[in-house]
C-alpha positions in Angstrom: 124.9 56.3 38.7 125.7 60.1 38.6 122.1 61.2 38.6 121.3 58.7 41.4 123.8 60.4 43.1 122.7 63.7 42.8 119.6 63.1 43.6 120.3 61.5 47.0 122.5 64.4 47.6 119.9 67.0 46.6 116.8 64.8 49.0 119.6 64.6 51.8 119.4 68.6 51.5 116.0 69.2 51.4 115.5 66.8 54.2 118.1 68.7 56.0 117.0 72.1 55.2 113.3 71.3 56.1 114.7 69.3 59.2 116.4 72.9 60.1 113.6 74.9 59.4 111.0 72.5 61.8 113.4 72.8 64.2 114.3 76.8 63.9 110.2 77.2 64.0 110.1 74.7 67.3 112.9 77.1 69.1 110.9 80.3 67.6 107.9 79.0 68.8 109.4 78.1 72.2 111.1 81.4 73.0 107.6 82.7 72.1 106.0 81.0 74.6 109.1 81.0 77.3 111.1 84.2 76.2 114.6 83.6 78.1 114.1 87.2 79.9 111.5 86.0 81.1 113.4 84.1 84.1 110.8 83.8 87.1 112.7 80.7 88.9 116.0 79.7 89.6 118.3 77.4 92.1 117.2 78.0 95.4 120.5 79.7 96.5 120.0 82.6 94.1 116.4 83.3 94.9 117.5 87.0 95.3 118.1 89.0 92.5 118.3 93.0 93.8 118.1 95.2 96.7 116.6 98.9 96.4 117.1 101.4 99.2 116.5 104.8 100.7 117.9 106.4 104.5 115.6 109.5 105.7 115.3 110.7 108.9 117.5 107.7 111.0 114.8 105.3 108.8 116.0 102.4 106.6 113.6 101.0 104.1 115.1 98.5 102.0 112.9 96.3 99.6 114.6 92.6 98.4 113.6 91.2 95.2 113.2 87.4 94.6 112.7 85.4 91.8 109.6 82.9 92.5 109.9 80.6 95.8 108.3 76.9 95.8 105.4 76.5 97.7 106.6 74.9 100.9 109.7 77.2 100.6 110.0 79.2 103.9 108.7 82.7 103.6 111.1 84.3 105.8 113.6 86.8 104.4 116.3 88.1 107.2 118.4 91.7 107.1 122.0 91.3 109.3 124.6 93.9 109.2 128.0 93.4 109.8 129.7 94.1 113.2 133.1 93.1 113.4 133.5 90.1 112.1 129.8 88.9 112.9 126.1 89.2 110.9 123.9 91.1 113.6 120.1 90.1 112.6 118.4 93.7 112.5 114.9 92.7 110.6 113.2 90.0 109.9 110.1 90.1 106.7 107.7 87.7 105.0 107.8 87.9 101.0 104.6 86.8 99.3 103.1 86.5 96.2 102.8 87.9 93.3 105.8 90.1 93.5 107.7 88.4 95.4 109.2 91.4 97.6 109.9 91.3 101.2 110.2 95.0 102.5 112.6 95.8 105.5 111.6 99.0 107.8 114.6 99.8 110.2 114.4 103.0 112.5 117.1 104.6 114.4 119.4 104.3 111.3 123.0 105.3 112.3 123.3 106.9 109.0 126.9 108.7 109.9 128.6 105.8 108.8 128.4 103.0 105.7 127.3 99.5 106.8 127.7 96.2 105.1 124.2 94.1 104.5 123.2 91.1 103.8 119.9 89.9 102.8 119.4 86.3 103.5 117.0 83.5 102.5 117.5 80.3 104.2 120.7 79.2 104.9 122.0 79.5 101.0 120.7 82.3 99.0 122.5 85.2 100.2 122.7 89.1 99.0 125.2 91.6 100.5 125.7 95.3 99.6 126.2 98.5 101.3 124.3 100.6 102.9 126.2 103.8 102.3 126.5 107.2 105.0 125.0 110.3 104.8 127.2 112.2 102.5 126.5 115.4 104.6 130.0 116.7 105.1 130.5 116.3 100.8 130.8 120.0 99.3 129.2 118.3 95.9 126.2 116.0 95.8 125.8 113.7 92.5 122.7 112.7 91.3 122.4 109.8 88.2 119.1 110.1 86.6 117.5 107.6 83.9 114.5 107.4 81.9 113.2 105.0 79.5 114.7 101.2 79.7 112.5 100.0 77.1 112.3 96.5 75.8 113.2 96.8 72.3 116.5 95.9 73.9 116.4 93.5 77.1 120.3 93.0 76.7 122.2 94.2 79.7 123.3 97.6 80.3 127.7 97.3 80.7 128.4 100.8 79.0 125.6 102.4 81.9 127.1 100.4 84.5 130.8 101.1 84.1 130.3 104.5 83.7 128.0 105.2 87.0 131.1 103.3 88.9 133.3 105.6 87.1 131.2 108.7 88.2 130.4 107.4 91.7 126.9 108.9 92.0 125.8 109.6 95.8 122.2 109.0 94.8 120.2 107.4 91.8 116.6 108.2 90.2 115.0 106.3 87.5 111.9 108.6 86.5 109.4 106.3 84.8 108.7 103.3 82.3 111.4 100.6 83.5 109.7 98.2 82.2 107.1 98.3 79.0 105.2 95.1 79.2 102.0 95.6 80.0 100.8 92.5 81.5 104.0 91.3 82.7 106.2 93.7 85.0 106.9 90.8 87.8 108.7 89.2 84.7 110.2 92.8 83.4 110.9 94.0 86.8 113.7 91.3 87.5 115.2 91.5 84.4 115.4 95.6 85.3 117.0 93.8 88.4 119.3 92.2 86.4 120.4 95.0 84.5 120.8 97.6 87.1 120.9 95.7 90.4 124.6 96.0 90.4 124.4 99.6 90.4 121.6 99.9 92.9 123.1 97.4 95.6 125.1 100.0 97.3 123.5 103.3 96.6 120.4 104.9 97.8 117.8 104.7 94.0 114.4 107.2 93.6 112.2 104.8 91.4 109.0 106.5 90.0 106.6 104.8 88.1 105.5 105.8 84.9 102.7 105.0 82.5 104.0 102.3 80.6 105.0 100.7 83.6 101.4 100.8 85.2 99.8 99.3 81.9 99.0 102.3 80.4 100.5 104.1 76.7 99.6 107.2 78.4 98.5 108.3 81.8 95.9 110.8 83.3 95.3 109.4 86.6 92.2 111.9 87.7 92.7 110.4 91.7 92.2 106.9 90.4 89.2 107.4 88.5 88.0 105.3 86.1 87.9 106.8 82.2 89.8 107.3 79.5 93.8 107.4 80.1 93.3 106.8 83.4 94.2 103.4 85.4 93.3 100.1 84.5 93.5 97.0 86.8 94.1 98.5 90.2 95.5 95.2 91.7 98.2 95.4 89.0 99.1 99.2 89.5 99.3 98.1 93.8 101.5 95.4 92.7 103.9 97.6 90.4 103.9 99.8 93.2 104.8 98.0 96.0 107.7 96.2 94.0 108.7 100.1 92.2 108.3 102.4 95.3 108.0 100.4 98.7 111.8 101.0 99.7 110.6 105.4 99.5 110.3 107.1 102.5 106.9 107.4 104.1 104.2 109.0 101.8 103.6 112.5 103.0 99.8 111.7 103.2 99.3 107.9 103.0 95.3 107.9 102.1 94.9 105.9 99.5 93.0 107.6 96.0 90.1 105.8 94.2 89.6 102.4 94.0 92.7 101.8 96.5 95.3 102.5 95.0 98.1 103.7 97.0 100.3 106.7 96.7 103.9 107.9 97.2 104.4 111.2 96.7 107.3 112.0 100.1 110.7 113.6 100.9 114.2 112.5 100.9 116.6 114.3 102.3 120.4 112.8 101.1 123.9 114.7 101.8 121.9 118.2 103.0 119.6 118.1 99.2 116.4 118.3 99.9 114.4 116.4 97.6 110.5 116.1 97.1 108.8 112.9 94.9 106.3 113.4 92.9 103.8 111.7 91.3 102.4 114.1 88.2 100.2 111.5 86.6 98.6 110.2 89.7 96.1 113.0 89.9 96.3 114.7 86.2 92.8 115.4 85.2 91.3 113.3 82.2 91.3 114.3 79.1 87.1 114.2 78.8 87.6 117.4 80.9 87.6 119.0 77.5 84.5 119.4 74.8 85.9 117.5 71.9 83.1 118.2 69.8 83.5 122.0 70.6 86.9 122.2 70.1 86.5 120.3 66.8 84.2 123.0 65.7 86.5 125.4 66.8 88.8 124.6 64.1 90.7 121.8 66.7 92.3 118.6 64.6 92.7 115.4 66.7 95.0 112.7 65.4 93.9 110.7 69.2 93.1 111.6 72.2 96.1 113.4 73.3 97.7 114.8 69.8 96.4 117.9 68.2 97.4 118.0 64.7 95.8 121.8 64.3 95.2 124.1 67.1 93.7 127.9 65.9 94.4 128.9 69.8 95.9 127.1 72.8 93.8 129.0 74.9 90.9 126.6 73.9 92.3 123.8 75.4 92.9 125.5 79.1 90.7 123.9 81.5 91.0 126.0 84.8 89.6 124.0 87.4 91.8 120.8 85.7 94.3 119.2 87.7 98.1 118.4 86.9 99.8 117.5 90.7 96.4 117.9 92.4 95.4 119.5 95.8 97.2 116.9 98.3 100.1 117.2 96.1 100.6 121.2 96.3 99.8 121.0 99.6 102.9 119.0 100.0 105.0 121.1 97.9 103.7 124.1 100.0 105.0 122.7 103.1 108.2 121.2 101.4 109.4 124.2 100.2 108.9 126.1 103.3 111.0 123.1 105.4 114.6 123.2 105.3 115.8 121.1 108.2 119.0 119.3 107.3 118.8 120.9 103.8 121.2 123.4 101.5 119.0 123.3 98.1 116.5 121.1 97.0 115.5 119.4 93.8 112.3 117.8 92.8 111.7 114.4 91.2 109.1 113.4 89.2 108.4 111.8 85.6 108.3 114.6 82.7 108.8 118.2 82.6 106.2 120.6 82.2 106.0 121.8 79.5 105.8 120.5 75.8 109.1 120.0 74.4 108.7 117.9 71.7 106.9 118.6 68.3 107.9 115.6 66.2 107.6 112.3 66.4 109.0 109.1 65.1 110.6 107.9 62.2 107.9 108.9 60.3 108.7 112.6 61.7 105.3 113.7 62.3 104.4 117.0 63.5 102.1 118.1 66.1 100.6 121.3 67.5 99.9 120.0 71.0 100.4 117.0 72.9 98.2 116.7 76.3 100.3 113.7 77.6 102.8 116.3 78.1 102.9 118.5 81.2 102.4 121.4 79.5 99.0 120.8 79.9 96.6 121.1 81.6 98.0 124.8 81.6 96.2 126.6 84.3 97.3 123.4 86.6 100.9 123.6 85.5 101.1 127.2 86.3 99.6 126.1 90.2 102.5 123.6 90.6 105.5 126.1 89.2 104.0 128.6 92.1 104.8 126.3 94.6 107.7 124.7 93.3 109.6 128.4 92.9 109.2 128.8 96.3 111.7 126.3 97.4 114.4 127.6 94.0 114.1 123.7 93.5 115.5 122.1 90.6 113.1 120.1 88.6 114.3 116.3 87.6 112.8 114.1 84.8 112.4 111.8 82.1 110.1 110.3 79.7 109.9 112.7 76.7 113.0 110.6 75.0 114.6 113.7 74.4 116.8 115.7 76.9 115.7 119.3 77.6 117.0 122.0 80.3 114.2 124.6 79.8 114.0 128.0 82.0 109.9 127.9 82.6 107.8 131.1 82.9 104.1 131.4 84.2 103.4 135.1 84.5 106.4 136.2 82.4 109.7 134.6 80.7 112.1 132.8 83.8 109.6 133.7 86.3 109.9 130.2 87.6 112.6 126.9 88.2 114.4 125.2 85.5 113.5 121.6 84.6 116.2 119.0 83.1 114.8 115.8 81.3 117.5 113.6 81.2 117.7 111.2 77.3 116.2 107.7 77.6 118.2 104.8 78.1 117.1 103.3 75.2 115.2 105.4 72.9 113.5 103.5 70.2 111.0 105.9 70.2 112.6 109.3 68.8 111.1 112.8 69.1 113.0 116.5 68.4 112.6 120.3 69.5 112.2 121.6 66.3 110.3 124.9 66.4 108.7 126.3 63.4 109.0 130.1 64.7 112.1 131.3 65.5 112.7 132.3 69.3 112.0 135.4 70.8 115.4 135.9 72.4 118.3 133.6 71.5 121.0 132.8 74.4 124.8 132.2 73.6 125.4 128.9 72.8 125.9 126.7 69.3 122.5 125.4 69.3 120.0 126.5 66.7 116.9 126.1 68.4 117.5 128.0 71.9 115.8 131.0 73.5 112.5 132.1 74.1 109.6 130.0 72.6 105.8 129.8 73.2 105.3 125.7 73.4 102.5 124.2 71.5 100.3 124.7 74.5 101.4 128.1 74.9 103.5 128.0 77.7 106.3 130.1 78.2 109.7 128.5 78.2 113.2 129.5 77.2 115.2 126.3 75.7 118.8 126.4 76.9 119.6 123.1 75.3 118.4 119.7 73.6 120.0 116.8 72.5 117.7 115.7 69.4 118.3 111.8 67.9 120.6 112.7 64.6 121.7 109.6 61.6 124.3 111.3 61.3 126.2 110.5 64.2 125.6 106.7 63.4 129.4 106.5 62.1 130.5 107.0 66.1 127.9 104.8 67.8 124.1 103.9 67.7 123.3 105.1 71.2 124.5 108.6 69.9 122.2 108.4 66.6 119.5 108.1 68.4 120.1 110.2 71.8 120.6 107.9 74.4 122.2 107.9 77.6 122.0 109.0 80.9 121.7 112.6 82.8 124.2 113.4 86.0 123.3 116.7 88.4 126.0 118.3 90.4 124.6 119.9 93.5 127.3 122.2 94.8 127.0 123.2 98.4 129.7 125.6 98.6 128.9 127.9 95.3 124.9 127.0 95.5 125.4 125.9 91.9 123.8 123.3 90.0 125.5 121.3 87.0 123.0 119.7 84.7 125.4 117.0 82.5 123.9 114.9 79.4 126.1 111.8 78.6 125.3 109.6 76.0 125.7 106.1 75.8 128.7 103.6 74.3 131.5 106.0 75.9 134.1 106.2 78.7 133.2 109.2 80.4 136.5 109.1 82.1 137.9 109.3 78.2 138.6 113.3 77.1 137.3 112.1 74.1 133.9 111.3 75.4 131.9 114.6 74.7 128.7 115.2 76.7 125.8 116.1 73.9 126.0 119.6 72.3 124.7 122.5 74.5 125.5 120.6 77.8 126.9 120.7 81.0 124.0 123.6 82.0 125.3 125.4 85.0 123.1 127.5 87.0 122.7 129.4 90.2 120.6 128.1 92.7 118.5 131.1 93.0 117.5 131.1 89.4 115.0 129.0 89.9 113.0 131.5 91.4 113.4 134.3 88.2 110.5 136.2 88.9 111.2 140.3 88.9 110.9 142.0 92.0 109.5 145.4 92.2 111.3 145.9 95.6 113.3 145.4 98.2 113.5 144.8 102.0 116.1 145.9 104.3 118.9 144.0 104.1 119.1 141.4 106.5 122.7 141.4 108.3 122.7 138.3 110.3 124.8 137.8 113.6 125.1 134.0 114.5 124.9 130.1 112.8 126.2 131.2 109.1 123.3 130.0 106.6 120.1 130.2 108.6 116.8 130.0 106.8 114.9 132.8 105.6 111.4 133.1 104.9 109.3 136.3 103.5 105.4 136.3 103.8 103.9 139.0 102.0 100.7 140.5 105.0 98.3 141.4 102.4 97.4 137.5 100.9 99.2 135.6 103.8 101.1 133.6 101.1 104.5 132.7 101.7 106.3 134.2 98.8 109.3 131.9 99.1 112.1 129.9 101.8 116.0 129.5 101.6 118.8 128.7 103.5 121.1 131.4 103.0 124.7 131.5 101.9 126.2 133.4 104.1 124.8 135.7 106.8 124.0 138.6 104.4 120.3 138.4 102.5 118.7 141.4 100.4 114.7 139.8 100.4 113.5 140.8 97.0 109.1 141.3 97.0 106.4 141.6 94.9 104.4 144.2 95.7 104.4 147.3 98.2 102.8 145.5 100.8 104.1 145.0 104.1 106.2 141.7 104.6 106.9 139.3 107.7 110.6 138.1 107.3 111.5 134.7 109.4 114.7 134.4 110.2 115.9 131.3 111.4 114.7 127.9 112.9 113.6 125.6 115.3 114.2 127.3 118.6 116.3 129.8 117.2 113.5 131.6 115.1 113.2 135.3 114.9 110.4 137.0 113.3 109.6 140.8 111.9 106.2 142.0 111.1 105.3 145.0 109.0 108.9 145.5 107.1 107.9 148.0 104.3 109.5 147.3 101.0 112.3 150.2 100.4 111.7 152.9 98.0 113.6 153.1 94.8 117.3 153.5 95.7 116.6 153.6 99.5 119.0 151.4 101.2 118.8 149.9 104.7 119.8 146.9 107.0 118.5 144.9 109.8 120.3 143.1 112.3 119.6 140.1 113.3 121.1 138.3 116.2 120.7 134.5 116.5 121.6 132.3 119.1 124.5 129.7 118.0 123.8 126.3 117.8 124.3 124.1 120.7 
């Protein structure tokens, strides 16, 4: 009787366990197919799932995000703002498939004031948020920037949330790869909405495309040709586009690149920073620009297409004529950083650095000698756009490397041009250090090891000020600090002209004293420094009579180049030049604009001053 009842017990557990395992493979099988991030369709009331916005030059542009409408749904989508105790209709838009965005364009924006929205669908689905003021009278504009949301965790994001409410950001910029699937982003792209949407409903957001959000691993646009890197289904790249960048200002130059694909590349000008979008992979040359099979020859090892295991000489891999930002691109940036209407100092946003700041990769800790998906090259085009980006002593903004960098770049010499800060992915499942085999050419004060002056794998001059590589070690505190997550905040101070780069990592309070940015950061720099180039000279001192902080611009006669523009601080500029040429100063705008031809650089010692009388403003 005992055996017969073990064995009933033991077939009542098999047939349990193999019951179990049928129906774990059947759930498996069915989250395979139907992944629950993958939400495309919900009630009909909460067909809205996020709102992304931007305010430049009395212009709204706001871009609603719905989950998937039936097919005899209306198409409408409404925009009302509150007056009084009333919704005042001010837009109305059609959303369509495949996206599912319905893009609002609002002109004379009274932007001197916040105003409550509400996006509607129907009569049910509903979506309010505000739209905030023009924070022009702050002394201290805050910038949260973001990189890297991959999907090795679609969870939500309640430690990045919390602390962006804590720190109150007037602006926010997520640099590239929100979303890494491939082939779905419609899918991806909500859940982004679902992780950050609470963040983004009442503050104006940057969003910047990157490669792995346009299908691609890595990304050398070449204008929209097609070859290798560069982009694959166009109708896909128009449709991340329109859902990632559609709330932007205008682009600067709308005409579309090869195969149709659009472009974005504009200016935003928030609380008096000036700040120029830019898309460096749209128009990066190819990487069949170089001769493989001369390089390889040369004593150049290729691991793939854009990682050089051995490289005898950088200077094989310099292309002249190649393209980083492009023509239309520096044309931009040429009359960018010669506009300061409405602007103090000015920053640029774009997707990575330029430079190579990474030499190992991955858990497996490989090592590489150059990496061409890295801005660093081509070289001859980076150099171009760090000419033109000095000019305006913008800051440069940006993500993607998973590591956080503030790097001092050089072209002709060390500093001669802006600083860069890459702010640490958001989640960085892919881990890559600044680990240097030579030892730096000049070391700053600071407690990191790896700092100073380096030559970069594609021999670019930089000068590291600080890193924040992944480190097991800190694993006892929290993951996100193991591996160098987190977040990067810029402080744009309008009375002192100083910038404050901060690196926070994730799974901390920042309001906590105990929460310690990473090692080497907060980064605090003058505004001027990013324009470090020498001068050889001087011009007269400028002693300025009228509106305190006008605009001054010096154009060196002999080339016709503008050498650089800035608003003042102050009414009291020494120009510093470049050569012994004569000089036209500008000083001034608009209406009130004066101009001085021929000023000779001073000699040695000389000193001298010229007034300058402007009219005040009206």
């Amino acid at each position: 009787m005992r055996k017969t009842l073990n064995r009933l017990v033991w077939l009542g557990l098999i047939a349990w366990t193999g019951a179990g395992l049928i129906l774990g493979i059947a759930v498996v099988r069915a989250r395979l197919r139907n992944p629950p991030w993958q939400i495309t369709r919900v009630p009909p009331d909460e067909v809205i799932e996020f709102v992304l916005y931007t305010v430049h030059d009395g212009v709204l542009k706001l871009t609603a995000h719905l989950y998937e409408l039936d097919p005899d749904a209306d198409p409408t989508v409404r925009l009302a703002v509150r007056r009084g105790d009333d919704w005042e209709e001010v837009a109305a838009t059609t959303v369509a498939a495949p996206d599912w965005t319905a893009v609002f364009r609002v002109e004379e924006w009274d932007a001197s004031r916040d105003h409550a929205y509400r996006v509607s669908h129907g009569s049910t689905a509903h979506y309010t948020g505000t739209i905030r003021q023009d924070p022009v009278d702050k002394d201290e504009i805050v910038v949260a920037a973001f990189t890297g949301n991959s999907n090795r965790d679609r969870g939500p994001r309640p430690d990045v949330l919390e602390n962006i409410e804590r720190l109150d950001p007037d602006l926010l910029f997520f640099s590239g790869d929100q979303v890494y699937d491939h082939h779905t982003h419609f899918e991806s792209w909500l859940l982004f909405g679902r992780q950050f949407g609470e963040i983004t409903r009442s503050r104006p957001t940057v969003v910047t495309p990157d490669d792995h959000d346009v299908g691609n691993r890595n990304l050398w646009g070449a204008g929209g040709a097609v070859g290798p890197g560069g982009y694959q289904d166009p109708n896909y790249v128009r449709q991340v586009e329109r859902a990632q960048t559609s709330h932007l200002p205008d682009p600067y130059d709308p005409t579309p690149i090869e195969r149709s694909i659009g472009v974005y590349y504009t200016s935003l000008t928030w609380g008096r920073v000036g700040f120029a979008v830019i898309e460096d992979r749209k128009f990066k040359s190819q990487v069949d620009v170089l001769d493989r099979q001369e390089l390889v020859e040369a004593g150049v090892d290729f691991s793939r297409e854009d990682h050089i295991k051995e490289l005898p000489d950088p200077g094989l891999l310099d292309v002249p004529d190649a393209s980083l930002l492009g023509d239309r691109q520096l044309a931009f940036l040429r009359h960018w950083s010669a506009d300061w209407t409405g602007q103090d100092m000015k920053a640029i946003l774009s997707q990575t650095p330029p430079a190579m700041t990474t030499q190992v990769h991955s858990s497996r800790r490989y090592r590489l000698a150059a990496d061409l998906d890295s801005n660093g090259w081509p070289q001859s085009g980076r150099d171009r756009a760090l000419r033109e980006i000095r000019k305006g002593f913008a800051l440069m903004i940006s993500g993607d490397q998973h590591l956080a960098t503030v790097v001092h770049h050089g072209v002709d010499d060390w500093e001669d041009a802006g600083y860069s800060f890459a702010v640490p992915s958001i989640v960085n499942h892919f881990r890559r250090w600044w680990r240097p085999l030579e030892p730096p050419r000049d070391v700053p004060e600071g407690e990191l090891e790896y700092s100073g002056r380096f030559l970069d794998g594609l021999g670019n001059r930089i000068t590291m000020m600080a890193y924040a590589n992944p480190d097991p070690s800190r694993r006892r505190y929290n993951e996100w600090l193991a591996e160098a997550a987190g977040f990067g905040i810029v402080r744009f101070d309008k009375r002192t002209r100083e910038i404050t780069m901060e690196c926070w990592p994730r799974g901390c309070d920042v309001s906590d004293p105990d929460c310690r940015q990473y090692p080497g950061w907060p980064v605090t720099i003058a505004q001027e420094e990013n324009y470090g180039r020498q001068p050889i000279g001087y011009l007269p001192t400028l002693e300025i009579t009228g509106p305190e902080d006008p605009v001054v611009q010096v154009i060196d006669e002999t080339s016709g180049e503008i050498l650089y523009t800035l608003r003042i601080h102050g009414r009291s500029y020494r120009p510093a030049v470049f050569s012994q040429a004569p000089h036209t100063i500008k000083v001034g705008e608009g209406d009130a604009l004066k101009v001085y031809e021929g000023v000779q650089p001073l000699a040695a010692g000389e000193q001298a001053t010229l007034a300058v009388t402007l009219p005040e403003a009206p």
